[in-house]
C-alpha positions in Angstrom: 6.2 167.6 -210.3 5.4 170.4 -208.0 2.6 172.9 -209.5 4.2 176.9 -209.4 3.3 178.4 -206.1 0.6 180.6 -205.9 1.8 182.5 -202.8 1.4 186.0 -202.6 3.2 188.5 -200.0 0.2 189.9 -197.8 -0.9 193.8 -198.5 -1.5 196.0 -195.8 -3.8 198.7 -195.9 -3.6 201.2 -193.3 -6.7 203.3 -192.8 -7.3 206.5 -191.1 -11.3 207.6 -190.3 -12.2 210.7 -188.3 -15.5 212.5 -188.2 -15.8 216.0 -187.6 -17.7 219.1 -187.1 -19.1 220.7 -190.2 -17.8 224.2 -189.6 -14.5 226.4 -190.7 -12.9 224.8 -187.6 -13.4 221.3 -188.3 -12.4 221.3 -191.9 -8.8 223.5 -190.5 -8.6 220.2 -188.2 -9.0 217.6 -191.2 -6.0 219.1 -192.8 -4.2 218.7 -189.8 -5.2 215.1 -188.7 -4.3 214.0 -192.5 -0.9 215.6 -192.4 -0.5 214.2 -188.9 -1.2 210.9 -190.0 0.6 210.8 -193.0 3.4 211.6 -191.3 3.2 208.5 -188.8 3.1 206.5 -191.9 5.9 207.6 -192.9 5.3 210.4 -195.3 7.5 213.2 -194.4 5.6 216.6 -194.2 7.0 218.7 -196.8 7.0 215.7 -199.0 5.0 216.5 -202.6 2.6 213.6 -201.4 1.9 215.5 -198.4 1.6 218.7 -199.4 -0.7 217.8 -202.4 -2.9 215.4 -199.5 -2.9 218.7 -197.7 -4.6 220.5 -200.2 -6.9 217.9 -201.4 -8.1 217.4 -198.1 -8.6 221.4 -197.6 -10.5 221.7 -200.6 -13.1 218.9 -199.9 -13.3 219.2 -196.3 -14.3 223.2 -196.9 -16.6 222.3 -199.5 -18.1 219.6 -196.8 -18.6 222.7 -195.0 -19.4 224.7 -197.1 -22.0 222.9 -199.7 -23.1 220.0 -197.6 -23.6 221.5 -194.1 -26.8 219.9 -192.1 -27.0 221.5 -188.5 -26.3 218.6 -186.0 -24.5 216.4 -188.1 -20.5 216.0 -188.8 -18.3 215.2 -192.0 -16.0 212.0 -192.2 -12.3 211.9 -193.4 -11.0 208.8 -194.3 -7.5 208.2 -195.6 -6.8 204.6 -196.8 -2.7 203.8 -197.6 -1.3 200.8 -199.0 2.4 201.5 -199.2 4.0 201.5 -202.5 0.6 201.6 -204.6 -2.0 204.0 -203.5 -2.9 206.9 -201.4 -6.9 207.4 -201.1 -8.5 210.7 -199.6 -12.3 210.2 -199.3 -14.4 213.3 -197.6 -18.4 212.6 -197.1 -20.6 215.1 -196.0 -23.9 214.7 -194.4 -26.0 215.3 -197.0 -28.3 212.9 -198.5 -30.3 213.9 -201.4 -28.4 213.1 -204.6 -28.2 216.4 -207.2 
């Protein structure tokens, strides 16, 4: 007698990772390169996933700006997809001392 198969179907994760400038402009950009990339995934803009990425992305990408601004140094935008399961939106500014 055979033992069950543990086979699993592999999971892709696709992930996006851009750093940019820690000013008005480069927080306007991380909406756009999100929404961009979203929609080469496959995730139509317009779409409630998109529009809610858009404005998650806004919001931490200005406070980036805003709150964690070191002169010389950039913020990082990272999107991480698996299809079907989960949509991640990670923003890190350059900061380094904890609060």
């Amino acid at each position: 007698m055979r033992p069950p198969s543990t086979h699993q179907e592999p999971v892709t994760v696709r992930v996006f990772t851009q750093r940019l400038s820690s000013t008005p402009r480069g927080a306007r950009l991380a909406r756009h390169l999100a929404l961009h990339q979203l929609h080469r995934w496959g995730i139509e803009h317009g779409s409630g996933t998109s529009d809610t990425v858009g404005l998650l992305v806004a919001e931490l990408a200005a406070n980036a700006v805003t709150h964690g601004r070191v002169p010389g140094r950039d913020f990082e935008l990272t999107l991480a997809y698996t299809p079907g399961l989960l949509l991640r939106v990670d923003v890190a500014d350059s900061r380094t001392e904890r609060r």
